[in-house]
N, C-alpha and C positions, 0 to 999 in steps of 0.2 A: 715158797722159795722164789719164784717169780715175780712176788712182788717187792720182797727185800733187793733182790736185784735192783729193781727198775728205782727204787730209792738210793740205793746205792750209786748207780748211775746218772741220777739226781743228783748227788751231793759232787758227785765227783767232775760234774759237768759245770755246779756254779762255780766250784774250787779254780776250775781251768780256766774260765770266764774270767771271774775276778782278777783273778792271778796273771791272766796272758793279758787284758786291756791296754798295761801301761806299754808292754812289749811289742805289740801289734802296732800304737802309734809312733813308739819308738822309734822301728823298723822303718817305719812307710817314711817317718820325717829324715831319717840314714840316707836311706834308698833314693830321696827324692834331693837332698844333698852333693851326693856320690854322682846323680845325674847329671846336675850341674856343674857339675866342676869342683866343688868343695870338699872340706874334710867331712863338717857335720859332728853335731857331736854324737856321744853314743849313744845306741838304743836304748842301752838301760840309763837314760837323762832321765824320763816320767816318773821313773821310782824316785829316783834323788829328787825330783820337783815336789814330791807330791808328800815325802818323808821333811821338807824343808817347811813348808805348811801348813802341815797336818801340827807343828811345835811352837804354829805361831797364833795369838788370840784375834779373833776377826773383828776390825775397826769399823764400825756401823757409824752412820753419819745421823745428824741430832734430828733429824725428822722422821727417821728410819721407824717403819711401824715392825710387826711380829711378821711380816711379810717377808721381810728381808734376813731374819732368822730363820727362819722354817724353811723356807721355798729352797735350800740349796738342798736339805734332807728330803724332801718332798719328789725334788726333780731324779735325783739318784735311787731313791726307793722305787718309783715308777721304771726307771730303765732296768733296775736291779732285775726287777717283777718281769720284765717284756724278756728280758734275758734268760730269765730262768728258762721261757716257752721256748726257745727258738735252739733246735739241739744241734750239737755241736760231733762228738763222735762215736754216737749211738742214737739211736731210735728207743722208744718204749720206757722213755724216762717216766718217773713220778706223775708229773702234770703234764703229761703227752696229753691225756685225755682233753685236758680245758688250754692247749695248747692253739687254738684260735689265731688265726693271723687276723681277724677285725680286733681282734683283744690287743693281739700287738700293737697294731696300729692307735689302736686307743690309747695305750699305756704310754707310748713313745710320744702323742699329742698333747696328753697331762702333763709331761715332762719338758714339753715344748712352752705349755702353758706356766707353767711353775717358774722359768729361765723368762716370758714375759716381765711375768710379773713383778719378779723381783727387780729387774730394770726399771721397771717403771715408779716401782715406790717410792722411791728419792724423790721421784720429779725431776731430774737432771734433764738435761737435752739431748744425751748423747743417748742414754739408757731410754728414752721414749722414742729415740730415733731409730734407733736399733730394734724394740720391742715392735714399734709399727713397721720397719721392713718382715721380721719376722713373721711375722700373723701374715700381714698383704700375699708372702709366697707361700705361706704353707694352705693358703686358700687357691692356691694350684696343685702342690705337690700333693693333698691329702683328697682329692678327686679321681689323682692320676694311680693314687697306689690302690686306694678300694675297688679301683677298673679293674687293675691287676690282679687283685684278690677275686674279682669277679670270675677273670677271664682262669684262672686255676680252679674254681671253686668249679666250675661249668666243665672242666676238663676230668677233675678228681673227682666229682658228684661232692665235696663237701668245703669247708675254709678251717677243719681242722688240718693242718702244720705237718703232723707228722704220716697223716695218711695222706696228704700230696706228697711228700718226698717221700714217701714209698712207692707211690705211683710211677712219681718220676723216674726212681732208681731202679724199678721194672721194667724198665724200656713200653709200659702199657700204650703212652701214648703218641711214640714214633716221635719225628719231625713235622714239627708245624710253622707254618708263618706265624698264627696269631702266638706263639711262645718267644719266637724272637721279639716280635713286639712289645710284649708282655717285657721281656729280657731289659729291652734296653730301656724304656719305661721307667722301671725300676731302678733301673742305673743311676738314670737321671734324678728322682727323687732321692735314692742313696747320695746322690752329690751333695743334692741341696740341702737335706738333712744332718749332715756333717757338716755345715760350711766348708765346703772345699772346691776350689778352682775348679772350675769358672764361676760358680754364684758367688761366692765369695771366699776371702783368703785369710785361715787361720792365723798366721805370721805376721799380721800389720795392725795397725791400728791409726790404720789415716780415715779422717774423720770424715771423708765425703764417702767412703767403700764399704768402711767395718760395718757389720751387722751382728753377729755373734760378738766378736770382743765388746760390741759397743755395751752389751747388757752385762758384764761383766766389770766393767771400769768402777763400779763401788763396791764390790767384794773381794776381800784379802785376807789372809790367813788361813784358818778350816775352811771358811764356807768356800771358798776362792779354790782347796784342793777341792773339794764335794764336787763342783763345778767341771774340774780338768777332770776327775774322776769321772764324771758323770761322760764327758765329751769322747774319753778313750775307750766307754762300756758302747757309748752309742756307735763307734764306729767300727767294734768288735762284732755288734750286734747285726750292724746292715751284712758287713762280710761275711757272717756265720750262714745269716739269712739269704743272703744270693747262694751262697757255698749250698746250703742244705735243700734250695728248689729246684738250682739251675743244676748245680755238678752233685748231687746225691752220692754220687757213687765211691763205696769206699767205708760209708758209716754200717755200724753194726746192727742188726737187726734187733728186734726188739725178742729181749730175753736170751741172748746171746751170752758166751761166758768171758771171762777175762781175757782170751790169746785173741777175740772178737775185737776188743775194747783198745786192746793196742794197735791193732789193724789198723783200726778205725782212727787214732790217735793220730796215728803216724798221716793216714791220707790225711784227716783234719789239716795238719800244721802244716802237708804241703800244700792242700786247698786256698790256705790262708796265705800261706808264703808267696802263692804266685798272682794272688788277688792284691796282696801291696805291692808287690811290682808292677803290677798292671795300671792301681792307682797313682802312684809315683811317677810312673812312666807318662800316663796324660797329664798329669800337674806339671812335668814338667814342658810337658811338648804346647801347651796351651794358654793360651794369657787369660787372666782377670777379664769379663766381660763387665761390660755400664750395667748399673743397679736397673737402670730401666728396660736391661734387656734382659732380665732374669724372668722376668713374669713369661716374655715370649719364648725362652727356654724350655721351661717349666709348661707351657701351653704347649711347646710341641709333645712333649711327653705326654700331657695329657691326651691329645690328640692320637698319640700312635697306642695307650690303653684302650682309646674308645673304637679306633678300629681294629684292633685284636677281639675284642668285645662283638665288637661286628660282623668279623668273618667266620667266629665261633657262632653266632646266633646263626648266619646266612648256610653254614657248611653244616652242622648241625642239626639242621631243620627245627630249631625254634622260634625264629622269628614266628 
């Protein structure tokens, strides 16, 4: 019975995933609108974007190898995958067990690597330029989140996913510095991860800033949804993932029954609800920073992982 559950809880968790993506960027690009002063269109725009797309055939350009057909299914499969692990408003899912945040992390770098590539197969200049920012910062950002992984794994004794947010939603391990650290760490690589303000800004495409749109400019039609799909799973996924280490509290336990599951529901969507206002609210308070200040960004993050990392070794007594 317990395990039909926790499958069931599986199924009903990517359902939500998939399903809430479009809505969750929706929301945040409303919210971040409404801030500024404008109308904004509606939340529900991503579906209609993605329903307009999904109808149209993808125009590949005559050099275009098998790179630039695969790689938009390739990149969405790996997020798909990373999503499944990272729970939403229950504990004790399916793949709780192999639910791994270095797996995470690896899946969301395939997918990273996949949105390279396909940039770069053209050859174009824009999609090489883009692909080489890309790679150059995630060779910050992807140091600064394994610190992070570290600094939880050393607190929970493991880097399975669902036994740290149970830790955390025990109150086991108080208040720490090295967690805020950790905290905003990951903030920061949650920025850069998504393209979004201050490393870079989803909305433009001026050719001295783009990095993300830039590996996009020769995909259109499916592969082109597969892509925004892929961008609103990843951005459902970091907030899931902040939601489910830092604020735990609220999801259901694992083998819990269904009046659990709406509980749990319910905190989810407000967990979620006030993490895009929160992002919305710095996008708007914050300007674009220079491409070549994004490395020292992203270096402080790394910086504030390594001494969270540190004060856990030194307080600890494992140095």
């Amino acid at each position: 019975m317990q395990t039909l559950g926790a499958i069931v809880t599986q199924l009903l968790h990517l359902a939500l995933i998939l399903a809430g993506a479009p809505l969750v960027l929706g929301v945040t690009r409303w919210l971040k609108a409404r801030l500024l002063g404008r109308r904004g269109a509606s939340p529900l725009q991503p579906y209609r974007d993605l329903e307009k797309l999904l109808r149209k055939r993808p125009v590949l350009a005559e050099n275009a190898s098998a790179v630039s057909e695969w790689a938009p299914y390739a990149g969405l499969a790996a997020t798909m995958a990373a999503a499944a692990l990272v729970p939403s408003f229950a504990q004790g899912m399916a793949l709780a067990p192999v639910a791994d945040l270095v797996l995470v992390a690896g899946l969301l770098a395939a997918a990273r690597v996949a949105l390279a590539l396909a940039g770069m197969d053209v050859g174009t200049a824009f999609g090489g330029l883009g692909a080489a920012r890309e790679m150059s910062f995630s060779a910050f950002a992807e140091p600064a989140l394994l610190l992070c992984i570290l600094t939880l794994a050393i607190l929970a004794g493991t880097t399975n996913l669902d036994v740290v947010a149970a830790t955390m939603r025990d109150g086991q391990l108080g208040l720490r510095v090295s967690l805020a650290l950790a905290a905003i760490a990951m903030l920061a690589v949650a920025v850069a991860e998504n393209a979004r303000i201050p490393v870079d800004n989803p909305a433009t495409h001026l050719e001295l800033t783009m990095v993300h749109e830039a590996m996009l400019l020769e995909s259109s039609g499916r592969h082109l949804a597969l892509w925004e799909a892929q961008a609103a799973l990843r951005l459902t996924l970091w907030l899931a993932l902040v939601a489910a280490i830092f604020v735990p509290f609220g999801a259901a336990r694992a083998g819990a029954g269904p009046v659990a599951w709406l509980i749990g529901l319910a905190a989810f969507v407000l967990k979620m609800g006030v993490l895009c206002v929160a992002l919305a609210a710095f996008e708007s308070a914050i300007a674009k920073m220079r491409v070549f200040r994004v490395p020292e960004f992203l270096g402080a993050a790394l910086l504030l992982a390594l001494l969270a990392v540190a004060l856990l070794f030194v307080s600890t007594g494992l140095a």
